[in-house]
KEKE-3310 file (N, C-alpha, C; in steps of 0.2 Angstrom, whole numbers, plus 5000, padded with zeros to 4 digits):
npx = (4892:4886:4879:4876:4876:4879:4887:4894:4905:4911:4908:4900:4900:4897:4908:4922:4937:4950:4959:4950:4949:4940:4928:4928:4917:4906:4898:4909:4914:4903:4896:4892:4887:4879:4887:4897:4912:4919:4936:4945:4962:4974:4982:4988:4998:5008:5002:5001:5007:5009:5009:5014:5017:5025:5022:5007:4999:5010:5016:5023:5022:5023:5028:5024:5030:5036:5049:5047:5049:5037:5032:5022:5016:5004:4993:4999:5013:5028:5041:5054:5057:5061:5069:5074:5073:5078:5068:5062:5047:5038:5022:5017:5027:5039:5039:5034:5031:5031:5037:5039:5049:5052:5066:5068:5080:5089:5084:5082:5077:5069:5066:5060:5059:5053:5055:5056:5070:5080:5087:5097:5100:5089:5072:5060:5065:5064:5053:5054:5070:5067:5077:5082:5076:5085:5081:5070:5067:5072:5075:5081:5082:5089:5080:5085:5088:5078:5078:5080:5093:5109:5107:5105:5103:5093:5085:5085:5080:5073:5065:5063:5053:5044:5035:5035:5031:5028:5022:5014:5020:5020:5023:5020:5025:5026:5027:5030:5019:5031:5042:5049:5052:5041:5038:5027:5027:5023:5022:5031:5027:5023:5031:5036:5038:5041:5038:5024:5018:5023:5025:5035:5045:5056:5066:5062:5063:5061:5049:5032:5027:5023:5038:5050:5060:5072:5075:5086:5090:5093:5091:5075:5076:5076:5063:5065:5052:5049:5058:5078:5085:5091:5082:5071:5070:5065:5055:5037:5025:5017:5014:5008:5001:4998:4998:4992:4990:4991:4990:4992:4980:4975:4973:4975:4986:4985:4991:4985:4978:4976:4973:4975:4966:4969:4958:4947:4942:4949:4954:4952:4963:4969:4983:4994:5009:5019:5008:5001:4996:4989:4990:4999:4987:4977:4965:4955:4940:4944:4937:4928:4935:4941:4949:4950:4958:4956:4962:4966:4968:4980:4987:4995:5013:5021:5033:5043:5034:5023:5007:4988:4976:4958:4953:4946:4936:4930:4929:4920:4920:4933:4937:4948:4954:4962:4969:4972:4968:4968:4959:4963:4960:4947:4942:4933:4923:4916:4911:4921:4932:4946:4940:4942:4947:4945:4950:4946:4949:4941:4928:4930:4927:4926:4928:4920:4924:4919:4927:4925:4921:4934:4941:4945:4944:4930:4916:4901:4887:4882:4878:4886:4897:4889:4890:4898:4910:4912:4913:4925:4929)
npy = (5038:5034:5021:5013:5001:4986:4973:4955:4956:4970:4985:5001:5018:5034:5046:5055:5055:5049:5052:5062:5072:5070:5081:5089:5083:5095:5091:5083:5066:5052:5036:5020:5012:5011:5007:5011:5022:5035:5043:5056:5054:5063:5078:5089:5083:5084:5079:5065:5050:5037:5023:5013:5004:5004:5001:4998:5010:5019:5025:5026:5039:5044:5058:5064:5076:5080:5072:5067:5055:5055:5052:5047:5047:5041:5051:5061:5070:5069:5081:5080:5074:5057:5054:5061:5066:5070:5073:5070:5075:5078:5078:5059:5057:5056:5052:5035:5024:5014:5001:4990:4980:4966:4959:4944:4936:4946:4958:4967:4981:4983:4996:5000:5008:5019:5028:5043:5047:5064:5071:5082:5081:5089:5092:5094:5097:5095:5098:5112:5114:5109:5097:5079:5067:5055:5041:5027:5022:5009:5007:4999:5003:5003:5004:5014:5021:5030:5035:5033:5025:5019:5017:5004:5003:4995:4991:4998:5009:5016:5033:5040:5046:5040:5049:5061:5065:5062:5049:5038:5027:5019:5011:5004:4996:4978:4967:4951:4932:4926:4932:4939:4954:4965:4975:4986:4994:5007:5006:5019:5033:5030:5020:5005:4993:4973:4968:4974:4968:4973:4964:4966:4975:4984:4974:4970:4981:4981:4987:4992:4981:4968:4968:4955:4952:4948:4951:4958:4963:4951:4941:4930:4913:4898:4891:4899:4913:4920:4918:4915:4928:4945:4958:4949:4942:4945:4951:4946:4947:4956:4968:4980:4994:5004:5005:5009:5003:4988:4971:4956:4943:4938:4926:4918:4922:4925:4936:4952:4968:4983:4990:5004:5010:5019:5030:5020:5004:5002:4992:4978:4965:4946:4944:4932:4921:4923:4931:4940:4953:4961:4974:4985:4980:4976:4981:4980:4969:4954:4952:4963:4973:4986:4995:4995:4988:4976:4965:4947:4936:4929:4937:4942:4945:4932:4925:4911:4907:4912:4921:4926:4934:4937:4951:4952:4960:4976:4991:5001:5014:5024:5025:5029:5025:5017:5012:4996:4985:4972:4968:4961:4958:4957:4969:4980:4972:4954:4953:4960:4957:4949:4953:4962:4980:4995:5008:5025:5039:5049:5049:5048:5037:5022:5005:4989:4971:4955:4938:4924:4908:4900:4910:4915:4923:4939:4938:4940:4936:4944:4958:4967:4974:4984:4995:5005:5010:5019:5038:5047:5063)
npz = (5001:4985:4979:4965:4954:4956:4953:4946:4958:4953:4956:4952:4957:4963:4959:4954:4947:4949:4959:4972:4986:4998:5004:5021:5034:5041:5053:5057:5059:5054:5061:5057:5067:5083:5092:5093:5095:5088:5091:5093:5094:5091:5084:5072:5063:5050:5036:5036:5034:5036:5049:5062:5078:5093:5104:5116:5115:5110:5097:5081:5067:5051:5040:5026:5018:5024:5030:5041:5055:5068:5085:5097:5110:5122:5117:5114:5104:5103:5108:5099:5083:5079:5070:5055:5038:5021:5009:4993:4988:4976:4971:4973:4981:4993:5011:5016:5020:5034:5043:5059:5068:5080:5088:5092:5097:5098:5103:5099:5093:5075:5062:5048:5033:5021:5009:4995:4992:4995:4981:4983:4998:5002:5008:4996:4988:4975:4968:4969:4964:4955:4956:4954:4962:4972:4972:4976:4989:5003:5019:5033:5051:5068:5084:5095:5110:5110:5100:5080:5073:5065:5052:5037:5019:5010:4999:4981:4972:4956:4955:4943:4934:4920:4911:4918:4931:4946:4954:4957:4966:4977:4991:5005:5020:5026:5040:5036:5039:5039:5045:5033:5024:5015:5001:4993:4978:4966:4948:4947:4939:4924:4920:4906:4905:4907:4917:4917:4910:4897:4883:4873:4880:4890:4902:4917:4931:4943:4948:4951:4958:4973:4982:4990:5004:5016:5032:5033:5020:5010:4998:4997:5003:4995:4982:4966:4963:4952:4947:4946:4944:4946:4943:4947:4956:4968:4966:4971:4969:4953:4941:4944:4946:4955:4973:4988:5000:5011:5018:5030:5032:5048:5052:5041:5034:5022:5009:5007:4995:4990:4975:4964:4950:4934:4926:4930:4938:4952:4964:4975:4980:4982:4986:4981:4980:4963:4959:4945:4942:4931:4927:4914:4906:4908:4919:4935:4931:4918:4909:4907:4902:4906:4902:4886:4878:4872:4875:4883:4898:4893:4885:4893:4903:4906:4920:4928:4941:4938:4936:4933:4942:4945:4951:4967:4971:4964:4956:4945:4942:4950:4968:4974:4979:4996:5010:5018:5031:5043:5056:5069:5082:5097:5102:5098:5096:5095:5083:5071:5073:5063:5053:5037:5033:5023:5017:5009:4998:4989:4993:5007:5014:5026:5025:5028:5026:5024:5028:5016:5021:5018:5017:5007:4999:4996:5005:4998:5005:5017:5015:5020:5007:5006:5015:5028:5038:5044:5041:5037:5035)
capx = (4893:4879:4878:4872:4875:4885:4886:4900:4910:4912:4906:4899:4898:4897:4914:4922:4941:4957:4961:4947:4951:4933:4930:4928:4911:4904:4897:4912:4912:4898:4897:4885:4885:4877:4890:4907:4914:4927:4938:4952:4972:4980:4982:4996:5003:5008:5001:5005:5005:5008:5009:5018:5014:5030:5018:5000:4998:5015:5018:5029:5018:5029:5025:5026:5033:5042:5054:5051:5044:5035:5032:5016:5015:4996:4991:5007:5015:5036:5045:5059:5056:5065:5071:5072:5077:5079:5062:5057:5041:5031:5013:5016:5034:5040:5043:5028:5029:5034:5035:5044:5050:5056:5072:5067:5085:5095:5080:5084:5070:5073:5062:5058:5055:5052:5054:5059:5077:5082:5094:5102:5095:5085:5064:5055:5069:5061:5047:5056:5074:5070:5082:5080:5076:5089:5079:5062:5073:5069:5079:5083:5087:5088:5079:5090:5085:5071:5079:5083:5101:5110:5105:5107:5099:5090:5083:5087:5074:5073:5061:5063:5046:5043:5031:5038:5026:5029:5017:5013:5030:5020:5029:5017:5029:5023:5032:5024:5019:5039:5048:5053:5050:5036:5038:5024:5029:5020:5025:5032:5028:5022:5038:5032:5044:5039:5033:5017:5015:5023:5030:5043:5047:5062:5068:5057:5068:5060:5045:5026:5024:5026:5044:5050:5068:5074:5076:5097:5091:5094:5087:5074:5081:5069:5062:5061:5045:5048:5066:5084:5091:5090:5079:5066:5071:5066:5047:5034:5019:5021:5010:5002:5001:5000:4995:4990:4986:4991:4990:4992:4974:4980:4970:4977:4994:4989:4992:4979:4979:4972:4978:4973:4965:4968:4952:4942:4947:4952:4954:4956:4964:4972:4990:4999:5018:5020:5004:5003:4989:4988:4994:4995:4984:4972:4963:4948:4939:4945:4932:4926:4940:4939:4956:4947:4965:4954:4966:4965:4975:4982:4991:5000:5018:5021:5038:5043:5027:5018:4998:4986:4971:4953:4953:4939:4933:4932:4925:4923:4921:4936:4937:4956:4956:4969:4973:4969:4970:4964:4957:4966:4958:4939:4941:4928:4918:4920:4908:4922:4937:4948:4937:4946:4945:4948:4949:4945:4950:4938:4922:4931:4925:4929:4924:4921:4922:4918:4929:4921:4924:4938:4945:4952:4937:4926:4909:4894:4880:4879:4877:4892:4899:4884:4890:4902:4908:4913:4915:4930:4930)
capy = (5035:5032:5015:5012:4994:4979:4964:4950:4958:4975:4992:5008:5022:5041:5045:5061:5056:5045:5055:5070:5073:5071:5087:5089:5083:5098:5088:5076:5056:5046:5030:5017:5007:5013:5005:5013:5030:5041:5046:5058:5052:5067:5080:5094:5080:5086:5076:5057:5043:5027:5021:5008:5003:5002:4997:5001:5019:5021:5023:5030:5039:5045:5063:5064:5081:5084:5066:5065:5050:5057:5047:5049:5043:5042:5054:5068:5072:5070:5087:5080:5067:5051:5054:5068:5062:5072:5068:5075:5075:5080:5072:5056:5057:5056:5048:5032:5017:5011:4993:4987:4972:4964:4955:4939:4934:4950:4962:4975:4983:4985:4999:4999:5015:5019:5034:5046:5051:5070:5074:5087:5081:5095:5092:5099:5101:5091:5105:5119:5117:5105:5092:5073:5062:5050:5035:5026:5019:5005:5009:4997:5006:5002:5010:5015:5026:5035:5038:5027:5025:5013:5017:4999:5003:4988:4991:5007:5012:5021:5036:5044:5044:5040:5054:5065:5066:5058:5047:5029:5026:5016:5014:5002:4989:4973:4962:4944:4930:4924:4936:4942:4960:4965:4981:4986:4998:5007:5006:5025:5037:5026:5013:5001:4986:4966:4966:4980:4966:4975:4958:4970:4979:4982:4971:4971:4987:4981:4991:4989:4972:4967:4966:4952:4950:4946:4959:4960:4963:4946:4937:4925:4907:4893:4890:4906:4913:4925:4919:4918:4932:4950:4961:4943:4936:4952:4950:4940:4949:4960:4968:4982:5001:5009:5003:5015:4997:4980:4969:4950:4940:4935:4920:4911:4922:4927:4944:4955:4973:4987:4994:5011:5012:5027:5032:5016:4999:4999:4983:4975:4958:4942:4941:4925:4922:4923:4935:4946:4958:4962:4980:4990:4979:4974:4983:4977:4961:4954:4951:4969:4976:4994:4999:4995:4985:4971:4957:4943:4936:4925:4941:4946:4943:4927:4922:4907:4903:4919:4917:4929:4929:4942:4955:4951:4966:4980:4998:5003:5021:5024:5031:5033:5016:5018:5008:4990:4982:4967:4971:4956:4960:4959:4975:4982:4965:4948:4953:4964:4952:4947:4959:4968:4986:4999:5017:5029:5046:5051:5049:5049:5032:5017:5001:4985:4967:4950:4935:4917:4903:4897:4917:4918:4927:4943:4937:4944:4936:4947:4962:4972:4977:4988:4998:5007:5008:5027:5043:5052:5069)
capz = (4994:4980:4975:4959:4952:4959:4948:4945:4960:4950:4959:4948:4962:4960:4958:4949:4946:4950:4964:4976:4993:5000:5009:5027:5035:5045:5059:5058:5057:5057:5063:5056:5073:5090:5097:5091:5092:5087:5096:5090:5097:5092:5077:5071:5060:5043:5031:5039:5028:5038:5056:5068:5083:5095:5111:5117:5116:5108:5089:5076:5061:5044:5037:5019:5014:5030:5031:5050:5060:5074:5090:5099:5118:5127:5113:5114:5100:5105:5105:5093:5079:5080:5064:5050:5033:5016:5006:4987:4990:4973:4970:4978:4984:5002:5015:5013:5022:5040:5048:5066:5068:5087:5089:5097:5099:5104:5108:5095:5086:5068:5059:5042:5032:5012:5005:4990:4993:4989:4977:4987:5007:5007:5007:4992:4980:4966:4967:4968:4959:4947:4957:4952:4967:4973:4971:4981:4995:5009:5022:5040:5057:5076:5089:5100:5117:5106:5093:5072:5071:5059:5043:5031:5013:5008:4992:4979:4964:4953:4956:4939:4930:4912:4912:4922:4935:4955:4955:4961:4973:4984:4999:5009:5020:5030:5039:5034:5045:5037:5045:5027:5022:5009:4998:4987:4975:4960:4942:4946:4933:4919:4918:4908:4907:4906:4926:4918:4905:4888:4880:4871:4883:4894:4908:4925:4936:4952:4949:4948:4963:4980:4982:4996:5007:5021:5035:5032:5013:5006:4994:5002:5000:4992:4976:4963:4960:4945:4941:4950:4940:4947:4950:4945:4962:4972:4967:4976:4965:4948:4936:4949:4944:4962:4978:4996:5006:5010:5025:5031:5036:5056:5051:5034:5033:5016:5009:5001:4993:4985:4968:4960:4943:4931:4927:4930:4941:4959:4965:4979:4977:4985:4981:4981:4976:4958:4956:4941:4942:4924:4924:4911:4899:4911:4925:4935:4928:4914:4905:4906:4896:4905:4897:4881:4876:4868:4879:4887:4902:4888:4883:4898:4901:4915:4923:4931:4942:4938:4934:4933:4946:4943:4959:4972:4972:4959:4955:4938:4942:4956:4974:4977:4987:5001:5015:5019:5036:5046:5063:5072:5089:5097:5105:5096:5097:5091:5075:5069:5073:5059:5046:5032:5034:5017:5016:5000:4997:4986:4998:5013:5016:5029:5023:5032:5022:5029:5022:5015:5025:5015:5020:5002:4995:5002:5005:4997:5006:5023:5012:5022:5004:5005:5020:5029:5047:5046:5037:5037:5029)
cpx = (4886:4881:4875:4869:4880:4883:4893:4905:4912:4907:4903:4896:4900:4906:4918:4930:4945:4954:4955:4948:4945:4934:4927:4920:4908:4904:4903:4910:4906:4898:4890:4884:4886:4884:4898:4907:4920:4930:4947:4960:4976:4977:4990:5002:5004:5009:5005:5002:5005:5009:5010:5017:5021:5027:5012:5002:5002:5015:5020:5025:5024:5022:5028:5031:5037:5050:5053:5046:5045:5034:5025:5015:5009:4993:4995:5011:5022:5036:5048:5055:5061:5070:5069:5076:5075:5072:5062:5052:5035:5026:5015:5023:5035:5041:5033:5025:5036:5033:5042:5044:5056:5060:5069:5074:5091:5092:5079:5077:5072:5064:5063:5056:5057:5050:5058:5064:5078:5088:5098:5102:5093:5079:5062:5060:5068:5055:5053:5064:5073:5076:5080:5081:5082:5089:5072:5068:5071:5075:5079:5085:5086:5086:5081:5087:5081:5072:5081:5089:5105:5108:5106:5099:5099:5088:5083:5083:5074:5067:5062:5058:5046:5039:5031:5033:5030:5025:5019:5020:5027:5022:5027:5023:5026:5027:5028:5026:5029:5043:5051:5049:5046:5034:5031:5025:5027:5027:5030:5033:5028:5028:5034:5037:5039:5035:5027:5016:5016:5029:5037:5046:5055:5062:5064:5063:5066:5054:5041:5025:5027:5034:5047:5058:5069:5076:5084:5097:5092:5088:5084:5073:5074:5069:5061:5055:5045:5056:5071:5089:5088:5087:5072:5065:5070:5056:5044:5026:5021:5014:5005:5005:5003:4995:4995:4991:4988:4993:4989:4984:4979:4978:4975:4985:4995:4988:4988:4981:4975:4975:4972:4972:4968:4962:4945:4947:4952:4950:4955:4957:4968:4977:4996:5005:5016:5013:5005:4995:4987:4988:5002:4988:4978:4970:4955:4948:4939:4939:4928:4929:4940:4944:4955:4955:4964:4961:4965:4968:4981:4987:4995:5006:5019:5031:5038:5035:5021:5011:4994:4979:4965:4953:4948:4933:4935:4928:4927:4925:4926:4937:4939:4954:4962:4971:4969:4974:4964:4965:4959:4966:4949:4938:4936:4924:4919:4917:4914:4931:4940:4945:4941:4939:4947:4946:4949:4946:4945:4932:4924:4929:4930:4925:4924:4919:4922:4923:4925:4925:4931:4943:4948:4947:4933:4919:4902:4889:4879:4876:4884:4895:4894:4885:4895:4899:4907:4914:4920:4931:4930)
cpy = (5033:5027:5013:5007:4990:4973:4961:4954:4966:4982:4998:5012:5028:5043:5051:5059:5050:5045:5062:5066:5074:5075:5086:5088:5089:5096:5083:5068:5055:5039:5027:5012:5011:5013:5005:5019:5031:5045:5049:5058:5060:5071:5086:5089:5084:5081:5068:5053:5035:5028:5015:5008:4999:4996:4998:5008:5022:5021:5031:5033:5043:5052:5061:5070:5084:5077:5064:5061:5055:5051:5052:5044:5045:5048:5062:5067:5073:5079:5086:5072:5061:5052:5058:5066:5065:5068:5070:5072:5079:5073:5067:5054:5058:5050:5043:5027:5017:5003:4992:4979:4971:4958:4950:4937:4937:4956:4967:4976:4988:4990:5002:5004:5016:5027:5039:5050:5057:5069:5077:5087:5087:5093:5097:5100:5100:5098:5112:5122:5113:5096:5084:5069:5058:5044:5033:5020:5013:5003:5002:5003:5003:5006:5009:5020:5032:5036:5034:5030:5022:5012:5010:5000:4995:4986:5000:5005:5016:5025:5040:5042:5045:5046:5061:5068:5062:5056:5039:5028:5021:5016:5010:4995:4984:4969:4953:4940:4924:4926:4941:4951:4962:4973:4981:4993:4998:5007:5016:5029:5035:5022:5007:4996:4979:4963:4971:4975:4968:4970:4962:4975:4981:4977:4974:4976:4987:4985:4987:4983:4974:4964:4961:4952:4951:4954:4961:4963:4959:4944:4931:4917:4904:4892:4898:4906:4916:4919:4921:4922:4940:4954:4953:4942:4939:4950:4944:4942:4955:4962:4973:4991:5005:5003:5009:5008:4989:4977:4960:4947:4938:4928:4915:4914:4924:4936:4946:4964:4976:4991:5000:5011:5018:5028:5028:5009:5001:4995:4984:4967:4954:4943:4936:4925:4920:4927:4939:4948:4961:4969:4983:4985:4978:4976:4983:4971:4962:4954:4959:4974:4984:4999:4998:4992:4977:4964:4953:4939:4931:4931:4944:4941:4939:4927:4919:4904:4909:4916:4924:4927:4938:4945:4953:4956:4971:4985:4999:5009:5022:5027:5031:5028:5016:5012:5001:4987:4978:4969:4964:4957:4959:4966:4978:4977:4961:4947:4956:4958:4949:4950:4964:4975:4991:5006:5019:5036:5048:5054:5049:5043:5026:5012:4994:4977:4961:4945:4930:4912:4900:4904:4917:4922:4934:4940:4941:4942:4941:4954:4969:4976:4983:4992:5000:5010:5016:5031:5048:5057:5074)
cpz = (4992:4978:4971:4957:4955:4957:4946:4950:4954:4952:4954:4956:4960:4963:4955:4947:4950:4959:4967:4979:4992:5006:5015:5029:5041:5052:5063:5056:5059:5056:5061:5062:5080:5095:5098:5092:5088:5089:5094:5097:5095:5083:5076:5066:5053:5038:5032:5032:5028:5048:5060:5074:5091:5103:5114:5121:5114:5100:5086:5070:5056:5040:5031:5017:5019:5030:5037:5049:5066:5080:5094:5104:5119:5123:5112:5110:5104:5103:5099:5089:5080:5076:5058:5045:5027:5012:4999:4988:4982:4973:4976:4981:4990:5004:5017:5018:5030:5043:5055:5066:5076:5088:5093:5103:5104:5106:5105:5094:5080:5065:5051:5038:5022:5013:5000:4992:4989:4986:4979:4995:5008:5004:5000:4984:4974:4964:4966:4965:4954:4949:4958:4959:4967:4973:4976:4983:5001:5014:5029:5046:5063:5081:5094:5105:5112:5102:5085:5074:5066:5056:5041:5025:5010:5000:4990:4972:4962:4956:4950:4938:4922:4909:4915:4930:4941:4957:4955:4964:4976:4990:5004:5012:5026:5033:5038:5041:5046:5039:5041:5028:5017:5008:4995:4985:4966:4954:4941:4941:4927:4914:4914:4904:4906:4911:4923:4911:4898:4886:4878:4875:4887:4897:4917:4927:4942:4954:4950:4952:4970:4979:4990:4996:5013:5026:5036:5023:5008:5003:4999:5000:4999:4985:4973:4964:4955:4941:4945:4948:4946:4942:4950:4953:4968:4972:4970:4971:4957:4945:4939:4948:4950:4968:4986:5002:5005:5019:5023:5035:5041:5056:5047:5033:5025:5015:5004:5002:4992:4981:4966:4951:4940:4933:4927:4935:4945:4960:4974:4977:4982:4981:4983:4978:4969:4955:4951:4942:4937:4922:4919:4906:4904:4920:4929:4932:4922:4909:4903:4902:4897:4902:4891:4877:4871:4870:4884:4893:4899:4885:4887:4898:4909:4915:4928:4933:4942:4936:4936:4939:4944:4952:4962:4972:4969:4958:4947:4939:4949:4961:4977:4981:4992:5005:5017:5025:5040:5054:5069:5081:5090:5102:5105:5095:5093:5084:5072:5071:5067:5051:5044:5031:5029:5018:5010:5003:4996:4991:5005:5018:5021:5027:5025:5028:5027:5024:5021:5021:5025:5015:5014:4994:4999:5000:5003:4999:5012:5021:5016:5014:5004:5008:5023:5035:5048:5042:5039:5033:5032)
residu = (UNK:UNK:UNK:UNK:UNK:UNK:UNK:UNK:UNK:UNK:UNK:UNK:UNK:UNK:UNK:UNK:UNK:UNK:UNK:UNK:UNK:UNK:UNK:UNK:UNK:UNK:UNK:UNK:UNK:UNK:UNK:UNK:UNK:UNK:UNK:UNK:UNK:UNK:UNK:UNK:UNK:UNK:UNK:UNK:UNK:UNK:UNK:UNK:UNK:UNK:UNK:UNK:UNK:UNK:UNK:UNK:UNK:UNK:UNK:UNK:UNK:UNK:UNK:UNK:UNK:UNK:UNK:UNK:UNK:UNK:UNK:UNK:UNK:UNK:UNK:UNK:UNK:UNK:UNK:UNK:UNK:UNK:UNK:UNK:UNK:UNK:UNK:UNK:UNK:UNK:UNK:UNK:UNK:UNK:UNK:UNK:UNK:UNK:UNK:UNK:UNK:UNK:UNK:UNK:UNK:UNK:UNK:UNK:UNK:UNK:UNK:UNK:UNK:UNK:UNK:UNK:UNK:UNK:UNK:UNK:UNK:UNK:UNK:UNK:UNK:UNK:UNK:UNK:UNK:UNK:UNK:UNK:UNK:UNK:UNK:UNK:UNK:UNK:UNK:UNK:UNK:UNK:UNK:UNK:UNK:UNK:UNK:UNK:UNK:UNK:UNK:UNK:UNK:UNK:UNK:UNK:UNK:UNK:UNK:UNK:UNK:UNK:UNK:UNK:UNK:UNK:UNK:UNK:UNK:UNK:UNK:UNK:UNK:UNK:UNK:UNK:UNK:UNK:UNK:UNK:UNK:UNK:UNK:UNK:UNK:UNK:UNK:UNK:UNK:UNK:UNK:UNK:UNK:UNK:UNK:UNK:UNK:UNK:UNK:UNK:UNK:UNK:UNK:UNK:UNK:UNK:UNK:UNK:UNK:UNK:UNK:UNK:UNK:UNK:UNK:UNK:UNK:UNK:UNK:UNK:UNK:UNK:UNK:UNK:UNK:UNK:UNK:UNK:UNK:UNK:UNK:UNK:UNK:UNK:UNK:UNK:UNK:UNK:UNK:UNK:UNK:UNK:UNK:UNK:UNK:UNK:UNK:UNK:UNK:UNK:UNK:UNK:UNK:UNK:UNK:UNK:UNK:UNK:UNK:UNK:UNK:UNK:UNK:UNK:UNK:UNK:UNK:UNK:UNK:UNK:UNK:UNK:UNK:UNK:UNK:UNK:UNK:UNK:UNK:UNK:UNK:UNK:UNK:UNK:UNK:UNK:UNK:UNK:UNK:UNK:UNK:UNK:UNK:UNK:UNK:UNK:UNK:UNK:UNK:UNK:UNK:UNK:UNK:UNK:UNK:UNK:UNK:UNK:UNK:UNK:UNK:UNK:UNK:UNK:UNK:UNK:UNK:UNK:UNK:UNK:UNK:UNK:UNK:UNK:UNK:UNK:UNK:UNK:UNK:UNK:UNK:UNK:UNK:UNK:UNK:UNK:UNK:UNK:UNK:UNK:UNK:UNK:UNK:UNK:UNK:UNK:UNK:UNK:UNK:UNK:UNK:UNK:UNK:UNK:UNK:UNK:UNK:UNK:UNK:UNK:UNK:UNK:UNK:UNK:UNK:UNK:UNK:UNK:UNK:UNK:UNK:UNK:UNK:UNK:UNK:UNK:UNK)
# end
């Protein structure tokens, strides 16, 4: 990574596009600390996209263009998949998101899976006959002697795109420190409704935010925070184009992200119930206007306890920001404990953030924005 300028929390870094796949580094990763390595667990995935963690040394990863979760013991790749599941799969379609959650009560373990249902259960058929998805789906199952069993559909989206494209799905699932369930899901294919801010627009459809529910699929009881009409009473965050990454601090319990700019503004941001993130009108810092929309947050569209908050951290030129997760371990030593970790496509970057004391901010005095733990490419 070239660093250019960094001023008001706002990034300029050599950058060519949305979305490059930064190409493979000859030598492999490098580590900017003496005291880390790299150490490859496994390969022969095809094109994975998330990963759960059933026990040490055991976990479930999710191919995109195939539909299967794999299982991967002490670094072996299972013969059979746990589970093979009908995907369309263009651009960003597939099978996207995993989370596990362990029965306290009666032992079960419920597994959590998001992804682009076919139209016909066959893989690829949006690419090759033209056949319209089934919807961006969030599925329930129980694992049972190795295997998902007991389907229950949780939540059903649309995956049609307004643009015709299969793009932004999301798909990333968490379970909070609540128990409840937390979707985040793009605006698919330039929908853009009253959750993306366009006052006249349609009716929210469940798109574009973190969506929250209880792990049987219910509404989660309390006070609204959008609004107790449907799909209002589904969000927990709104106003968010695409996301690759979201993860809980193991400290404070709050939930933080990373959104995908078009051509300008990746964010990362804290999100709070009733978040609105200010997409379409607003991407990156407001005051910077890089959608050139000439708006203020005074112009976005609130419900209930909605509010606008400025991202923490922001790139003007963007480098495909991906995955974000907290290291809730001193494994790696207790400098590195509770530190937010981000991925990028583009540069093939790992990125290592420190919080502020008050954890609801990224610190810029240690200069860590400045560095990066590893290079993946």
């Amino acid at each position: 990574m070239l660093l250019l300028l960094c001023s008001n929390y706002s990034i300029i870094n050599i950058s060519y596009s949305a979305y490059i796949k930064a190409p493979l580094a000859p030598a492999g990763p490098t580590v900017k600390d003496d005291n880390l390595v790299v150490e490859k667990i496994t390969d022969g995935l095809d094109i994975p996209t998330s990963m759960a963690f059933l026990g040490p040394n055991d976990l479930l990863v999710t191919e995109k263009e195939t539909g299967k979760v794999v299982r991967i013991v002490n670094g072996q790749i299972q013969p059979e998949p746990v589970l093979d599941v009908p995907v369309a799969n263009s651009i960003e379609r597939g099978l996207l998101g995993i989370a596990i959650a362990k029965q306290q009560i009666d032992g079960k373990t419920f597994i959590f899976l998001s992804y682009t249902e076919s139209g016909n259960d066959e893989d690829g058929s949006d690419v090759e006959d033209n056949v319209d998805p089934e919807g961006n789906r969030l599925y329930r199952y129980e694992f049972v002697n190795g295997q998902l069993t007991n389907p229950v559909l949780l939540l059903d989206l649309t995956a049609t795109p307004e643009n015709d494209r299969g793009e932004h799905n999301g798909g990333k699932i968490r379970i909070g420190p609540d128990n409840n369930v937390y979707y985040i899901v793009g605006e698919v294919g330039g929908h853009r409704t009253q959750a993306q801010n366009i006052e006249d627009g349609p009716e929210p459809n469940g798109l574009g935010g973190v969506l929250r529910i209880t792990q049987d699929g219910q509404i989660v009881p309390g006070d609204a925070i959008f609004g107790d009409e449907s799909p209002l009473d589904l969000y927990y965050a709104m106003g968010i184009r695409n996301s690759f990454g979201m993860d809980f601090d193991p400290v404070t319990g709050n939930l933080w992200d990373t959104e995908n700019g078009p051509d300008t503004g990746d964010e990362i941001n804290l999100v709070f119930p009733g978040f609105n993130s200010g997409w379409s009108l607003i991407q990156g810092l407001s005051k910077n206007d890089l959608l050139e929309n000439e708006v203020t947050p005074d112009n976005l569209v609130y419900f209930g306890q909605g509010s606008y908050a400025e991202p923490k951290l922001s790139w003007v030129t963007p480098i495909g920001i991906t995955a974000l997760k907290f290291l809730n371990s001193d494994k790696l030593g207790t400098q590195y404990q509770n530190n937010m970790f981000v991925g990028d496509i583009n540069n093939g970057l790992l990125y290592r953030f420190m919080l502020n004391e008050a954890r609801d901010d990224i610190s810029f005095d240690n200069g860590l924005y400045r560095k990066y733990i590893s290079t993946f490419r």
